[in-house]
Steps between C-alpha positions, in 0.01 A plus 500: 500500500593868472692658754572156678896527599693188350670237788826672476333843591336365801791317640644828488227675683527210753868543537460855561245465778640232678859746503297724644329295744852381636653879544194556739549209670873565537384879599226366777771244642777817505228745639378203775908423631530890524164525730682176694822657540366841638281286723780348646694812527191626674476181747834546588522823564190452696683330708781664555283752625354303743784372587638849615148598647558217725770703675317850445161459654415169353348346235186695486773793456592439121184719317662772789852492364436445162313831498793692721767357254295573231521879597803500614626441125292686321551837742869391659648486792737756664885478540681566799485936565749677317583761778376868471412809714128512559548825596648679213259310253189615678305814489671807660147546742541129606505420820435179576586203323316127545723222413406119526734196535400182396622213737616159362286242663551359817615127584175421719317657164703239301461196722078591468527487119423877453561697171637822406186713367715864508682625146659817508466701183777521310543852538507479871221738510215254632400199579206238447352275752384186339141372695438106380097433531299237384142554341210368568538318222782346628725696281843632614609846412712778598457855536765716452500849785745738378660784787705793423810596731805750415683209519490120512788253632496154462630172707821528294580882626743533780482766825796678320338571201156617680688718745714644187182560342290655810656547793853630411364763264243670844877580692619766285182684622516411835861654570341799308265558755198292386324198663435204359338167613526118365190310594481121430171383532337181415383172680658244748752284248516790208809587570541798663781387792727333216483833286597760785696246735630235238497146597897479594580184318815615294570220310160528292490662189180629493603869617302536787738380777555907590191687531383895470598575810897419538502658121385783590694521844807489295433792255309710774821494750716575176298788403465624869892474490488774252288692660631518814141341650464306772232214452236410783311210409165432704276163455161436674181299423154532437345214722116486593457855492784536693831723379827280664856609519749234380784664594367592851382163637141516379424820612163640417489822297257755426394653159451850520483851296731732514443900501595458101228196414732265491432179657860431735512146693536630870854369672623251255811480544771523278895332458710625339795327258800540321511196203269302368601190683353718826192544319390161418570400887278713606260349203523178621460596878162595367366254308608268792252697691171533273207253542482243364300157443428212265274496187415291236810615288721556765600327832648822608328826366520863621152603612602919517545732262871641601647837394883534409546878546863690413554846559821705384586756746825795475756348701589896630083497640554147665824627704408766619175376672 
């Protein structure tokens, strides 16, 4: 009949299909070992992850550090602080500046399986607080709370580099007249005694075996030297509504106005010293005095707010009293 194709023809058209046929199949079996390979990849790396959620929080931890990781890459994580005055790089009208230090974790935090949920920016500008929640729906997410600070330091920062960058900088206007006051606030186990007292160990290398204090005792008495100052140092405690003298056997104080307005602590009393080395003895007499007591981060933990105070005074003024 017309238009029928001849044998040859349709072997041909037969060939050609069943060609065809065989590249998809070849293409389906390629596409189907790439789908089991990534699974695999995916099951192992699952867990892995659980594996290292078993020692951070657990195994009901992985969705948690997944999502931290995850944002930790994609935003970055800060390096150790390069160093810089504070000072200079803020506004002329600035008075105060807010720093935060980030604390590594603790060993009783480790031995409880908890996780790091703190970045700093990269910037050292701010920081974001990672919450972990589960939905109702059982899902696990993470939201991200980002805070602003003049500056951030992180677990890898050292009390050298904070003091360079804060402390140091507030003496030039001190021994030009000016006041100026270091407050370290935060809760029992954030780290407040290790940045202004250090934790004395001087075979670590994690910079914090000298503290605020005895670095600042050492340019203060050099700078005093110059001046021809002497240096009285007083230290009391807020306890229970009560104001105590450290350096006077507990003595209690009163807080009073002066003619001027200004609020004066009524006969503290005040030693005076001539190096640094005489400073941080009468620092440590001190803190060997301020309440104390156990909490649930530490078994020894000061209970006061204490007040390091160091006046310069003419040498010519203190001799002839």
């Amino acid at each position: 009949p017309r238009g029928t194709p001849n044998p040859s023809e349709r072997r041909q058209s037969c060939g050609g299909k069943l060609a065809g046929a065989a590249l998809k199949v070849e293409q389906m079996k390629k596409e189907r070992e790439e789908r089991r390979r990534k699974a695999e990849e995916a099951k192992a790396k699952r867990a892995e992850e659980a594996k290292d959620a078993e020692g951070r929080g657990g195994i009901e931890s992985v969705d948690f550090l997944r999502k931290i990781e995850e944002y930790r890459r994609e935003n970055g994580v800060a390096a150790q602080w390069a160093g810089g005055d504070l000072w200079e790089s803020a506004s002329p009208l600035t008075r105060i500046l807010v720093c935060v230090r980030k604390r590594p974790m603790l060993r009783h935090e480790l031995l409880r399986h908890d996780f790091d949920v703190v970045s700093v920016d990269t910037n050292h500008g701010g920081l974001v607080v990672h919450e972990p929640k589960t939905r109702v729906d059982l899902v696990k997410e993470v939201s991200n709370h980002k805070f602003s600070f003049d500056a951030v330091f992180n677990e890898a920062d050292g009390n050298s580099g904070i003091y360079a960058s804060t402390l140091r900088p507030l003496l030039n206007h001190v021994f030009s007249g000016g006041l100026a006051t270091v407050f370290a606030f935060g809760q029992t186990g954030s780290g407040k005694t290790c940045t202004m007292a250090g934790h004395g160990n001087a075979s670590a290398t994690d910079g914090n075996a000298v503290g605020l204090y005895a670095l600042a005792a050492r340019d203060i008495m050099a700078k005093a030297a110059q001046h021809d100052l002497l240096v009285g140092v007083s230290f009391f405690e807020v306890y229970r509504g009560h104001v105590l003298d450290l350096l006077d056997g507990h003595k209690r104080l009163e807080v009073l106005e002066d003619g001027k307005g200004k609020v004066q602590v009524v006969g503290l009393h005040e030693s005076y010293i001539h190096n640094a080395d005489g400073l941080m003895r009468l620092v440590h007499l001190a803190e060997e005095g301020r309440a104390t007591g156990a909490t649930s981060a530490n078994e020894q933990s000061s209970r006061s707010h204490a007040i390091l105070q160091v006046r310069g005074r003419q040498a010519r003024a203190r001799l002839t009293k």
